[in-house]
N, C-alpha and C positions, 0 to 999 in steps of 0.2 A: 355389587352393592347398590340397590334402593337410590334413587337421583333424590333429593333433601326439596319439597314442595316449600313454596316461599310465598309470605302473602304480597300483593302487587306492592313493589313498590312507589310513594307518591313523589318522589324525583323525577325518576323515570316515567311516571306516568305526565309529569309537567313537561319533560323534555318532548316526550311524543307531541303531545297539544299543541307545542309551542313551532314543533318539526311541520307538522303537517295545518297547521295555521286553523286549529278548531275552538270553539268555544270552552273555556274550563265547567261550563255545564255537561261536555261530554264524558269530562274526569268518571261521572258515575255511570255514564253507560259501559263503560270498561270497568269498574268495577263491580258493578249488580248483574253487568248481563255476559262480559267476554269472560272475565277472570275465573267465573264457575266454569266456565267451558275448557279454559288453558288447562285448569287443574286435573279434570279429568280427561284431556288428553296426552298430561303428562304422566297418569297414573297408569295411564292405558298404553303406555312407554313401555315400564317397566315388566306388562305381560308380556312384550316380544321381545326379547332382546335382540340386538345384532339388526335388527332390522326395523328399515323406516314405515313410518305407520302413515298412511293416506288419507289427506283430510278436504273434502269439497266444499266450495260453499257456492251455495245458487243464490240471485237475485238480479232485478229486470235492473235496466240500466240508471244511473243514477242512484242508486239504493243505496252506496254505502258497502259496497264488497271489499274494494279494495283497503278502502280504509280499517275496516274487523280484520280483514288478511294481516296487514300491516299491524295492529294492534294485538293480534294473537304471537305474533312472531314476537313482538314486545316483551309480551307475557312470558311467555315458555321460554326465552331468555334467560328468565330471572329463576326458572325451575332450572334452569345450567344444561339445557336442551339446542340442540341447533339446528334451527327451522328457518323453512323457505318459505316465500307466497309467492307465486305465479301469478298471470291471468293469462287467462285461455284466448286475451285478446295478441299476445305475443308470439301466438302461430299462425296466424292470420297466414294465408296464401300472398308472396310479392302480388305486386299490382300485374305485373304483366303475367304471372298465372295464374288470373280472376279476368284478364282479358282473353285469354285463349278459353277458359270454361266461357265465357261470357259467348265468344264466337263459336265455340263448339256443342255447345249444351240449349245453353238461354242468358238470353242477354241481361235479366238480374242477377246474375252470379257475379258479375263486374263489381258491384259492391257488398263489400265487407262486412262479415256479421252473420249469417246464418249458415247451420251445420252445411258442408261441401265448400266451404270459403278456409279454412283451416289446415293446416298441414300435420296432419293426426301421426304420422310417420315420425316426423320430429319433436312430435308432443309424445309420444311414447318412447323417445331415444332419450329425450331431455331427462323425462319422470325417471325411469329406470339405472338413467347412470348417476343421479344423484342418491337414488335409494340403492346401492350398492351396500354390498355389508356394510354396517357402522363397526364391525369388530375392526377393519382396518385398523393398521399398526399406525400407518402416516396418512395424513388428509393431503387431500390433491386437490383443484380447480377446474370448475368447469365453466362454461362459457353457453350462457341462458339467452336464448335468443330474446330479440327487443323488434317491437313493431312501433313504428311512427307514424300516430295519426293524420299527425300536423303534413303528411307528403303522401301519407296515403300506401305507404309502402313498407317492408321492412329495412330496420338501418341498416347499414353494412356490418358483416361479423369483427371485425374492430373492432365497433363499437358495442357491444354485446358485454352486458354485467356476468361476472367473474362470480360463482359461489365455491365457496369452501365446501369440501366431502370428505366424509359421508354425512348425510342429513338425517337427524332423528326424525324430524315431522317435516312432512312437505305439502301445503297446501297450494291447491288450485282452486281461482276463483272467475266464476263468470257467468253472465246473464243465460247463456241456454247450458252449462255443465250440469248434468243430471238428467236434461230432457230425454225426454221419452217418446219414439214417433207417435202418430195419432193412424186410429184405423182410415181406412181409402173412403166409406161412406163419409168421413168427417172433409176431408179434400176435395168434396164437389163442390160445394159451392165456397166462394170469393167471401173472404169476411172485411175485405175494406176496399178502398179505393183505386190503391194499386195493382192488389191482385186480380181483381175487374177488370181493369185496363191492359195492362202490361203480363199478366198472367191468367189469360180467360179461360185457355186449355189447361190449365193447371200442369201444366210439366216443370214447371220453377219449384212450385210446393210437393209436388210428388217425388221431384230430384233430393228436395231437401231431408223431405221426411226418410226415405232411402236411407241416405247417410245416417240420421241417426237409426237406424235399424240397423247397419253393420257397422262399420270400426268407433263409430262415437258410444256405443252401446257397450264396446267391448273395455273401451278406456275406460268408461264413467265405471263400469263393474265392476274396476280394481280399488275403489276408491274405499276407504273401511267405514268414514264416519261421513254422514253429510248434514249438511248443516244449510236454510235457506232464511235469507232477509224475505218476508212476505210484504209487498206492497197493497195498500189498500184494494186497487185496481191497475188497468196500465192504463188508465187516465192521469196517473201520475208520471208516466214516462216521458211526454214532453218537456215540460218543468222542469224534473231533476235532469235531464238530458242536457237541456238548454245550461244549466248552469256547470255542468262539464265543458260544455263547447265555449264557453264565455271565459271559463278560466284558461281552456288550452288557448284560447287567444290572445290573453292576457299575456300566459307563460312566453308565448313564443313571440309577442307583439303583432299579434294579426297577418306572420308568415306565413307561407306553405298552402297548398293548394287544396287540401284536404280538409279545410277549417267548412263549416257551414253555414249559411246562412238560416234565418227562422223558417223562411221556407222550405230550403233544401233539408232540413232537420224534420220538419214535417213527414214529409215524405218520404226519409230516412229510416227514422221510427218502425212505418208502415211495415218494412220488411220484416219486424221483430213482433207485431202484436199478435201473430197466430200461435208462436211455439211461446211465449211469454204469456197469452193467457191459458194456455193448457198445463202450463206449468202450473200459473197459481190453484187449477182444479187438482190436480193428480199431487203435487209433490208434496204439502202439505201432510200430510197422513205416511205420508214413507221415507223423511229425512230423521236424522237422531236429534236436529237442535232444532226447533221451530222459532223466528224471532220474530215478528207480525210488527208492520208499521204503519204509525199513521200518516196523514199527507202532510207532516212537515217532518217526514222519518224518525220520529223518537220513537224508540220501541217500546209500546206497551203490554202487551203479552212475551211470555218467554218460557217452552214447555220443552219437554225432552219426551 
């Protein structure tokens, strides 16, 4: 039988607001711009049965990913669906196997964040045992890995959130998911200051681009719908960056050795502005939800 679409509730939509500490001006950007989107992922449910349906969402950092993840999973809730949201930031490689690539490869691989920093192995163990049939009789527990920024490393599997299975929709969400390598003419030359310096021979960006040419290509390719937060430019990435790093300091009280300063966030960045502005050229035109933002993130455009 047909799952019964429901229009967003505005309790629930208060509770959210209220959960994730947002303006009640957001109330409408859930409802003019997520809730058309819940609905037709929940109608796009009931073409597969038995089986969980794949949902990406790309945007540079700062954007607001997680927070639509979060807000979609709301949604689809209330269609009587049972959805995940990931980030692709939660297969991060441990720290000490980012320092073995770092000594083995190139010494920018030490830090977190671009494709060949990820454990793709576990990111496709994780997807797949949650998308197990939904016809199951009894739901079971799995155990989703968790990565900490605040120490720069992954937490122990202890501590690792617990999801209920089988999962009707499971989205993944993150700054380079969907990317696409760039051809070898485009990797000659250094587009910023660190690649200049610390990557002259370009074997850090060559390493990178690799990866997504094999197993990051192969994941993204399972994905059915994808969906991208467009940033003006990535002039806006230090900004919104900065105001993540300010809140995980907040969260945590300025613990943990992994926090940054405005500097070290500088130069952090650097590492994401190559595969982040190839993104905003190419993905535009080939995702199913286009949501364009302006530089204080309210999305003004919204196309399919």
């Amino acid at each position: 039988m047909p799952k019964t679409l429901n229009p967003p509730c505005a309790d629930n939509i208060a509770n959210f607001l209220s959960l994730h500490r947002l303006p009640e001006c957001y109330a409408q950007t859930i409802e003019t711009h997520f809730s058309p989107i819940a609905e037709a992922l929940a109608q796009r449910c009931q073409t597969k049965p038995d089986q969980s349906l794949w949902v990406a969402i790309n945007g540079c950092q700062g954007s607001g990913k997680t927070t639509m993840a979060a807000a979609l999973v709301m949604l689809l809730q209330q269609h009587q669906l049972q959805a995940v949201a990931l980030s692709i930031d939660d297969f991060y490689l441990t720290r000490s196997q980012r320092q073995a690539l770092a000594s083995d490869i190139h010494p920018l691989l030490k830090t977190r964040g671009v494709p060949g920093t990820h454990d793709i192995a576990i990111a496709r163990e994780t997807l797949d045992a949650l998308s197990q049939s939904t016809a199951r009789e009894f739901s079971t527990e799995y155990s989703v890995p968790h990565f900490d920024k605040a120490i720069d490393d992954r937490s122990p599997q202890s501590d690792w959130p617990r999801v209920a299975t089988p999962v009707d929709i499971i989205i993944l969400e993150g700054w380079c998911v969907g990317a696409q390598a760039q051809s070898m003419p485009a990797l000659i030359e250094p587009i910023n200051e660190l690649e200049a310096q610390a990557d002259h021979e370009g074997n850090w960006r060559h390493y990178v681009n690799a990866q997504l040419q094999l197993d990051y290509r192969e994941l993204f390719e399972r994905f059915e719908v994808n969906i991208m937060l467009k940033a003006p430019s990535f002039d806006c990435v230090y900004h919104w960056r900065l105001e993540q790093e300010n809140k995980l300091r907040e969260k945590t009280a300025g613990q943990g050795d992994g926090l940054m300063s405005e500097s070290e966030l500088l130069r952090f960045i650097q590492h994401y502005q190559r595969i982040t502005e190839h993104n905003l050229d190419v993905l535009p035109s080939q995702v199913d939800y286009l949501l364009e933002l302006d530089e204080q993130r309210n999305i003004f455009v919204s196309s399919r």
